[in-house]
C-alpha positions in Angstrom: 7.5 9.5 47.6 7.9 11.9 44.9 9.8 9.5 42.9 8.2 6.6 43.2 4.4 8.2 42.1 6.7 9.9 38.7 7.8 6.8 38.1 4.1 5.6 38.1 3.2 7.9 35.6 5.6 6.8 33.2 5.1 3.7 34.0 1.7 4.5 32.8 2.6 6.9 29.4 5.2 4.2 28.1 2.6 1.0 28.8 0.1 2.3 26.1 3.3 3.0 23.7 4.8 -0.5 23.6 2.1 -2.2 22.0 1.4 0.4 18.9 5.3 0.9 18.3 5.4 -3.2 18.4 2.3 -2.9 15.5 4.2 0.0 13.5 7.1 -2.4 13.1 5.6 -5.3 12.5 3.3 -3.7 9.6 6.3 -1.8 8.3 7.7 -5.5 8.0 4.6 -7.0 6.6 4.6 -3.8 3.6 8.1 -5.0 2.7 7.2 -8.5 2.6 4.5 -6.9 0.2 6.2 -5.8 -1.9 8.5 -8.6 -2.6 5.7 -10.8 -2.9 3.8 -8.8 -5.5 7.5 -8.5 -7.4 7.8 -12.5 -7.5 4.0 -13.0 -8.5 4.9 -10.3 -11.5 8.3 -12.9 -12.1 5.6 -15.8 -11.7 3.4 -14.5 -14.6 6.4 -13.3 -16.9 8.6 -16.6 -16.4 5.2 -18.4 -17.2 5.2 -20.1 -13.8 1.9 -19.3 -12.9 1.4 -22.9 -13.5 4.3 -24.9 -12.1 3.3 -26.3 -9.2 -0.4 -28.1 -10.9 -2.0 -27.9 -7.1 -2.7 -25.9 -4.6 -1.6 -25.7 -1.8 1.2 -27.7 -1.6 3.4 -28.4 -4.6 3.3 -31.6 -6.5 1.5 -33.0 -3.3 5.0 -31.6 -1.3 5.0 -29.3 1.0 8.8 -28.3 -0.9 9.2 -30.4 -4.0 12.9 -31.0 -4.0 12.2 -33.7 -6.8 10.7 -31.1 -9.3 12.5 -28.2 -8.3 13.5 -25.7 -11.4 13.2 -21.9 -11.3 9.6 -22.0 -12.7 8.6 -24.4 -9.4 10.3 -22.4 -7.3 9.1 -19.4 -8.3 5.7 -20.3 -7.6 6.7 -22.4 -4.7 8.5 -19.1 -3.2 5.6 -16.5 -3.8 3.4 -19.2 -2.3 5.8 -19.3 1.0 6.0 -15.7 1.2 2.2 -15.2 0.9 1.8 -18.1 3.8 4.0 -15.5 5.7 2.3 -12.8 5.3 -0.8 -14.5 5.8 0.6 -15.4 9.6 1.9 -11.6 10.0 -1.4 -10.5 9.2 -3.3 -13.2 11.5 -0.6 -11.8 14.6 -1.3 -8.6 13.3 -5.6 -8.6 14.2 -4.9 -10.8 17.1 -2.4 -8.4 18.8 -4.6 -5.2 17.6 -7.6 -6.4 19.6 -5.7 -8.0 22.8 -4.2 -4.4 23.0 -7.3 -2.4 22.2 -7.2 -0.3 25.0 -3.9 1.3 24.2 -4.0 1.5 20.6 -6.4 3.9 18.3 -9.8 2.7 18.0 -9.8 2.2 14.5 -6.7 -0.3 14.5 -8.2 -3.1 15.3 -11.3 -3.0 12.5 -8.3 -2.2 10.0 -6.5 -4.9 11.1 -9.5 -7.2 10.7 -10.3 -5.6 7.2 -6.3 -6.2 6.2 -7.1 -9.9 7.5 -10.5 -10.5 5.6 -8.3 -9.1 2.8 -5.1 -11.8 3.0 -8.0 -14.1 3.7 -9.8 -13.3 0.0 -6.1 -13.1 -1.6 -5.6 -16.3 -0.7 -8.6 -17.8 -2.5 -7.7 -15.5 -5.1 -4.7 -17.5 -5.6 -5.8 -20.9 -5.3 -8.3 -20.3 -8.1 -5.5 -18.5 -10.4 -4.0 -22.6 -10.0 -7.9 -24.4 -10.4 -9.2 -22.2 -12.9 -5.8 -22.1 -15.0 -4.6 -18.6 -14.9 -8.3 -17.2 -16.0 -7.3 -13.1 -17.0 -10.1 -11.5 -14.7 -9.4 -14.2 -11.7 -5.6 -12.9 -12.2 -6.1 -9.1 -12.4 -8.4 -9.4 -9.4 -5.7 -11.1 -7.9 -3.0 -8.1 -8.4 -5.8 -5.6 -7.7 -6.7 -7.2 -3.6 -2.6 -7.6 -3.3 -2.2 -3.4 -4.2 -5.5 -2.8 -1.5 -3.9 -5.0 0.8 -0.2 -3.3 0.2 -2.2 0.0 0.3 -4.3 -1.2 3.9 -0.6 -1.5 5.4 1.0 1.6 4.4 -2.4 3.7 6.0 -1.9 1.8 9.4 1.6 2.2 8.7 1.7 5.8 8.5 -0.9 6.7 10.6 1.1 5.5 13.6 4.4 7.1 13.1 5.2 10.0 15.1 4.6 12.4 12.9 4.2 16.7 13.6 3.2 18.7 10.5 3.1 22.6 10.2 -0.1 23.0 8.5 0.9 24.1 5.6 -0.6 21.6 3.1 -3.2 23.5 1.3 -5.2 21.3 -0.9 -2.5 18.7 -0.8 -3.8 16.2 0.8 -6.8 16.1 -2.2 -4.7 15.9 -4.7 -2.6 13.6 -3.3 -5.4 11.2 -2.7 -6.7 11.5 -6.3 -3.1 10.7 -7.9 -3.1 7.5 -5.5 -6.7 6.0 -6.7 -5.4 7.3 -10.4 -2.4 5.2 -9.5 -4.1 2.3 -8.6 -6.9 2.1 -11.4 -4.3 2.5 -13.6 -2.0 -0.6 -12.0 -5.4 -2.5 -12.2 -5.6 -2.4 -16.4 -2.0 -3.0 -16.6 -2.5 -6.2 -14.5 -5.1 -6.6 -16.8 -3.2 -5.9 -20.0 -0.5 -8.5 -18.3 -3.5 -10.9 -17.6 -4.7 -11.3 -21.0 -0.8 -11.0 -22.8 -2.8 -8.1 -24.5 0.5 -6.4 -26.0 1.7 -9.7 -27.3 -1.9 -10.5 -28.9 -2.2 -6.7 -30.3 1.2 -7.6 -32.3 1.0 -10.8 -33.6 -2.6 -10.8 -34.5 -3.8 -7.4 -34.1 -6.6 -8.6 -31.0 -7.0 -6.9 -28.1 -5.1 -3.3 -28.9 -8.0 -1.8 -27.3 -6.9 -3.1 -24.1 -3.2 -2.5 -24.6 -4.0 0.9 -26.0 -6.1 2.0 -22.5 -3.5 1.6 -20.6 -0.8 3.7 -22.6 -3.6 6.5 -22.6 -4.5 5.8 -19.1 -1.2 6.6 -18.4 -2.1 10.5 -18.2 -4.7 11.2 -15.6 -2.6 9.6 -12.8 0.7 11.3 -14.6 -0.6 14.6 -14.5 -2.2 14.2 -10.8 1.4 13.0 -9.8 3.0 16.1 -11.4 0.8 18.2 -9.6 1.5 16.5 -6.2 5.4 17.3 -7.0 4.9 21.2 -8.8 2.2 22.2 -5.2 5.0 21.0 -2.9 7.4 23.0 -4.7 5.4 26.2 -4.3 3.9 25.2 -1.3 6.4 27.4 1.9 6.7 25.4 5.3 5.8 22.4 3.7 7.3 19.1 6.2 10.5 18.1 4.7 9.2 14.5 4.9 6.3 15.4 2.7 8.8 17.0 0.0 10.9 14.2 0.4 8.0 12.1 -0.7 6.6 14.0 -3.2 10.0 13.8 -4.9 10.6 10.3 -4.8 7.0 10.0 -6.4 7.9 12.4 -9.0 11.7 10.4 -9.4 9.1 7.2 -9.7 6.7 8.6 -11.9 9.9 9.6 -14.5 11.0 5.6 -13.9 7.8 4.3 -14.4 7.4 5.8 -17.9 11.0 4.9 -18.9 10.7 1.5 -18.0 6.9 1.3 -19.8 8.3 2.8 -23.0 11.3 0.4 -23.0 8.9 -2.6 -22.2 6.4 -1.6 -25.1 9.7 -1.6 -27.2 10.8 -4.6 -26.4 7.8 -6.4 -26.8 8.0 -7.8 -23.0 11.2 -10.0 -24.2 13.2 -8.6 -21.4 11.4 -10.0 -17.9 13.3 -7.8 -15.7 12.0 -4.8 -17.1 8.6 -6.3 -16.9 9.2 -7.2 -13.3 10.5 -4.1 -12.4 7.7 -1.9 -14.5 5.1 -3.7 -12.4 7.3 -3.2 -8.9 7.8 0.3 -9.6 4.4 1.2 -10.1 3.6 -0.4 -6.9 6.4 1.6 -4.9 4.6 4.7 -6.8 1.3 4.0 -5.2 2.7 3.1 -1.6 4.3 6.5 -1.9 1.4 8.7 -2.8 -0.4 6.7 -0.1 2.3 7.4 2.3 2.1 11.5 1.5 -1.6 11.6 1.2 -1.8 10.0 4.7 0.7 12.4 6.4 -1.4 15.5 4.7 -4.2 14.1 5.8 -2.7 13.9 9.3 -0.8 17.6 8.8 -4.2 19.3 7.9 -6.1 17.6 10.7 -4.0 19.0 13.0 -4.3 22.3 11.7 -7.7 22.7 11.8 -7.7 21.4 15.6 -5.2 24.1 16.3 -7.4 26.9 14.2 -10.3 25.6 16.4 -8.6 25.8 20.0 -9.6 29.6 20.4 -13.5 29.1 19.4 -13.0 26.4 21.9 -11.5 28.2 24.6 -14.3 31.5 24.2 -16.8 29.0 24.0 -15.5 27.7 27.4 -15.0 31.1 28.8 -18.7 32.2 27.8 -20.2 28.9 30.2 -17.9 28.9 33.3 -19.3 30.7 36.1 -18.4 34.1 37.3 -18.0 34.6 41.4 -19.3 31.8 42.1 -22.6 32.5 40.4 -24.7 29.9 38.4 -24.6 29.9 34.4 
């Protein structure tokens, strides 16, 4: 009798469990796709392929245009696929976040409908970047949803892996969270310095330096925020390993970042890789800083819950009853 009602309780503790680790996997899945996808849109632009396939959606009126196949077609034609597939993930995504909204947080399913409306917006983003003929703000806007979106996943991401801090972040989690919008603002004008070919245009006719020049001296404020993520951890004792580890790879990043944005502004963008790369690595900064800010955020939650139990407990103490008497 015993163990048959244990085995009901587990029964009942692993149920809720299946769905949100089936969700963390899948979303870890869908980040990576992410990723990839934002890469081969940066290889779109660069290789000049924004404009391969003339339709949208299909290409050349094919659903895979054998015929007209080159690298520029399948460029397009391959970040078109991959966003289709991530448009599905994120359609499973809602669907399976609301069908198993009993066992999952409560604020899963509205993200997973925001991450939706969000693939949904992207993709007429992108069929407009086709129609409207690569149009610079239509373009930078298009970048700018796919890093929310990419950023939407990591949050969801992160805040359902087991996770146990030690409270001991301090005003990490802050700083942290101003480093990732400093990040992300400053991915936005380089998308918008890539949009308008504003480094080409600044040396050949001297036009639009102002634009190229904001983001070399934009480059600061989300440098120095990411220096200071790396230089508290350091000093910070008990710090989670994982959060180190992070705040390492975003200072490792950061150091990559500039290196390959010195060597592209040298260059004069005739090297696509280190274009494409430039733009991916920025990308895998902000995912990281969003990663660490999250788990702070989670770490110094925590603590405070704990540094609340005992004015909890006396608070308890002072209303139950004594001998039976009333309150």
């Amino acid at each position: 009798m015993n163990e048959f009602v244990l085995k009901q309780q587990n029964d009942v503790s692993v149920k809720p469990q299946k769905p949100q680790e089936m969700i963390r996997r899948l979303v870890w899945r869908m980040c990576i796709a992410t990723l990839i996808l934002m890469a081969i849109g940066s290889a779109t632009r660069v290789m000049n392929a924004g404009l391969a396939c003339p339709d949208w959606p299909l290409c050349y009126g094919e659903l895979v245009p054998a015929k007209q196949m080159n690298l520029q077609v399948f460029l397009e034609w391959f970040h078109r696929l991959d966003a289709g597939l991530i448009g599905v993930s994120t359609i499973a995504l809602a669907s399976l976040s609301w069908w198993h909204r009993r066992f999952l947080p409560v604020w899963l399913p509205w993200a997973a409908t925001f991450a939706l409306f969000l693939i949904v917006f992207q993709g007429i983003l992108g069929g407009l970047t086709v129609t409207e003929l690569l149009r610079f703000d239509i373009v930078t806007a298009h970048l700018g949803t796919a890093l929310l979106f990419f950023t939407t996943l990591l949050v969801v991401g992160t805040a359902l892996a087991p996770y146990q801090g030690t409270g001991n972040v301090g005003k990490l989690p802050w700083v942290g969270l101003a480093a990732a919008v400093l990040v992300y603002l400053q991915s936005i004008i380089g998308a918008l310095v890539g949009s308008r070919w504003a480094l080409h245009q600044c040396f050949g006719t001297s036009e639009l330096c102002n634009v190229m020049y904001s983001h070399i001296f934009g480059l600061v404020p989300p440098s120095v925020a990411t220096l200071a993520v790396v230089l508290i951890s350091w000093r910070t004792p008990a710090l989670h390993p994982a959060l180190r580890r992070l705040a390492n790879m975003a200072g490792g990043l950061l150091v990559l970042q500039i290196l390959l944005g010195v060597a592209t502004f040298r260059l004069h963008l005739q090297v696509e890789p280190l274009t494409v790369s430039h733009q991916a690595i920025g990308a895998a900064l902000l995912g990281t800083l969003v990663t660490f800010t999250v788990l702070a955020l989670r770490d110094w939650a925590a603590s405070r819950e704990i540094n609340s139990l005992p004015v909890s407990f006396a608070t308890n103490a002072m209303n139950t009853p004594v001998n039976g008497s009333n309150p």
